[in-house]
N, C-alpha and C positions, 0 to 999 in steps of 0.2 A: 913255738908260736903257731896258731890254728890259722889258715889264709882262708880255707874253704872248707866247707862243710857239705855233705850229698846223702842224705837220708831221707826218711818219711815223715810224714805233717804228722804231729803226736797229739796236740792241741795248742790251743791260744791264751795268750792272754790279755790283757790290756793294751802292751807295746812290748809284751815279747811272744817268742814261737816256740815252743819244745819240739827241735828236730831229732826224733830218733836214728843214732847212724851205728848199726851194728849191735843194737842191743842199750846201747847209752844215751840218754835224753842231756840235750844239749838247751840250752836256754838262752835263748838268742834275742837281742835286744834290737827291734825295726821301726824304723819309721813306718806311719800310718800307711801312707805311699804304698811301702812296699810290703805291709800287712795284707792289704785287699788285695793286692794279684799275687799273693800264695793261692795256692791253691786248698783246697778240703784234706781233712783228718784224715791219715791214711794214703795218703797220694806222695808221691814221689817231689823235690826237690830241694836245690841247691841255690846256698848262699856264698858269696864273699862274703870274708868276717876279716876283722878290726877287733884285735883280741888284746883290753885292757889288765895291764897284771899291776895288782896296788896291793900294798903291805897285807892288807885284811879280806880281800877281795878278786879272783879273775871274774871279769865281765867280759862280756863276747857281744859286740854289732853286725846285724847280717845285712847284706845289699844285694838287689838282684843282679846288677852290671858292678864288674871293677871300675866302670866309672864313677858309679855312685859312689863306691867308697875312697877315689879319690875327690869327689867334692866333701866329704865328712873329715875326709883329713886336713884340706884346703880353709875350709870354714872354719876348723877350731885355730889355723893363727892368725885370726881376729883376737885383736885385745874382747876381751867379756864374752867369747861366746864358747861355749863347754859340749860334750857330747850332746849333752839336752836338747840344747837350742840348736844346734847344727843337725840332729834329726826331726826338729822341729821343723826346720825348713826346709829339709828333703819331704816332707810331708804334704809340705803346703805347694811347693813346685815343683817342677821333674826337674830332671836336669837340666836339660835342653832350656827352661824357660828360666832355672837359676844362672845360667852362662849370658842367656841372652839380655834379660835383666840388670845381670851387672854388667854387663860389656854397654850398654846403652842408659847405665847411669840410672834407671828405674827405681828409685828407691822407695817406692811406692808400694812395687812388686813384692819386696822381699818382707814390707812391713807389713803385710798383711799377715806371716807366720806370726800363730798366738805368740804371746812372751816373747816380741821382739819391738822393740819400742824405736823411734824415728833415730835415736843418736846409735844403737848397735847395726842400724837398716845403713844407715848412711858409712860406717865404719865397714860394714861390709860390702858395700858400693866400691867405696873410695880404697882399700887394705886390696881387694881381686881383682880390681882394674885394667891388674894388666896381665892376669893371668884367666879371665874369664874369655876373651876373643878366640883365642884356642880353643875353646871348646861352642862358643857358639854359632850359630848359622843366618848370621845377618849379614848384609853387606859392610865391608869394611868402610865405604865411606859415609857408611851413618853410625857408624862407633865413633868415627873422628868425630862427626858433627857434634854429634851428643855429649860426646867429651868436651868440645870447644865451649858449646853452650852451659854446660856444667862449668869448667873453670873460667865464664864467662871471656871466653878467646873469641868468639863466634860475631862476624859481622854485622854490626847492630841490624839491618833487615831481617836478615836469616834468624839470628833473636827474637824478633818482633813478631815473625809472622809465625813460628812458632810457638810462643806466648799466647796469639791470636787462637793458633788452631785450638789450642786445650783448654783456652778463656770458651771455646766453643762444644766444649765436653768432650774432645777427642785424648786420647791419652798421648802421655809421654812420650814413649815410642814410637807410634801411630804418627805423632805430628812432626816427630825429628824425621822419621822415614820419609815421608811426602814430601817435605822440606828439601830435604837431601836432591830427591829428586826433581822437583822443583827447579833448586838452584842448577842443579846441569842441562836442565832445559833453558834453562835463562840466562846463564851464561855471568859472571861477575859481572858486581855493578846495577843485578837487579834490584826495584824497589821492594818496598815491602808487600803494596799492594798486589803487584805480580805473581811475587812468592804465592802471598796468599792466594786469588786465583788459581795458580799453578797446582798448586797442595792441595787446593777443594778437589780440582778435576784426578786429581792422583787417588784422594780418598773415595771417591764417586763409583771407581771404575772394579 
C-alpha cells in the first residue's frame, strides 16, 4: 500500500499529475484544489496518497496535507458519495472551510461543489456532524446554535432573528455567529428584536 509519494512534476493532466519518483511515472488522481498549488514540470514534490486496489484496476489519490486525505476518506461514508464526488468537493473547499461548513449545518456551502445536488449536500451536513467540530475553527457555541436551529431546538427568538438576518442577504453562518453573540450579550429571555439589533451591530463591526 503506497501512503506517500516524493518525486518530480512530470506533467498534467485534466485531474491527474504524473509524479516521477526514481525513474517511474506515477499517475495520481487530485482534486482541482490541490492541482493548482502543485507546482511546474520538473519541480520537486510530495503527495499523500489513498491507493485504490480493484479487481481490474490500482488507482492512486494524491492530497497536499494528511488532512485532506482524511476528509476524502470521511466524505466517501456518506451514503451516494464516491471518490468522484468527494474530490469534487475538496475542490470546491479547503478543508478548513469543509469542517466549518459542516460543523455550522451550511449546506449551502457544500452544494455549491458541481455534481452535488441539495439531498447528498444535506446527507453530508447531517452523516459529519459530529465529526466535522474537530476539525474546524469556530466557536463551539455557535455549532451548538446552528445545530439547534437546524434540528429546530433553538429558542423561537434566536430562530427569528436569525431567519431575519439572512431574509436580509447575510448568510447562514454569518447570521448564526452574530446571533450567537448577540444572545450572550442579552442574556436569556431576549426578544427578537434585540437579537436582531444586537446581530446588526455584530455584523457592522
Amino acid at each position: 500500500m503506497i501512503g506517500k509519494l516524493k518525486g518530480l512534476i512530470d506533467s498534467y493532466g485534466e485531474d491527474f499529475v504524473i509524479l516521477d519518483v526514481g525513474g517511474v511515472g506515477y499517475q495520481v488522481h487530485c482534486s482541482s484544489r490541490t492541482l493548482q498549488h502543485l507546482p511546474s514540470p520538473g519541480e520537486a514534490a510530495v503527495l499523500s496518497i489513498e491507493t485504490y486496489v480493484r479487481e481490474d484496476q490500482i488507482k492512486l489519490f494524491g492530497f497536499r496535507t494528511d488532512q485532506e486525505r482524511e476528509w476524502f476518506r470521511l466524505l466517501q461514508t456518506v451514503q451516494g458519495v464516491g471518490a468522484k464526488v468527494a474530490l469534487a468537493v475538496l475542490g470546491t473547499l479547503s478543508t478548513a472551510d469543509l469542517a466549518n461548513a459542516i460543523a455550522l449545518r451550511d449546506k449551502a456551502a457544500v452544494a455549491r461543489t458541481p455534481g452535488v445536488g441539495p439531498k447528498v449536500a444535506e446527507r453530508i451536513v447531517t452523516e459529519l456532524k459530529d465529526k466535522a467540530p474537530a476539525f474546524a475553527n469556530v466557536d463551539p457555541a455557535v455549532v451548538h446554535l446552528a445545530g439547534a436551529v437546524d434540528d429546530q431546538r433553538a429558542p423561537r427568538p434566536v430562530a427569528d432573528a436569525i431567519s431575519a438576518l439572512v431574509n436580509l442577504g447575510y448568510g447562514q453562518p454569518q447570521a448564526a455567529a452574530a446571533i450567537a453573540s448577540a444572545s450572550r450579550s442579552a442574556g436569556e429571555g431576549a426578544e427578537t428584536a434585540q437579537l436582531i439589533r444586537l446581530g446588526l451591530k455584530e455584523l457592522a463591526k
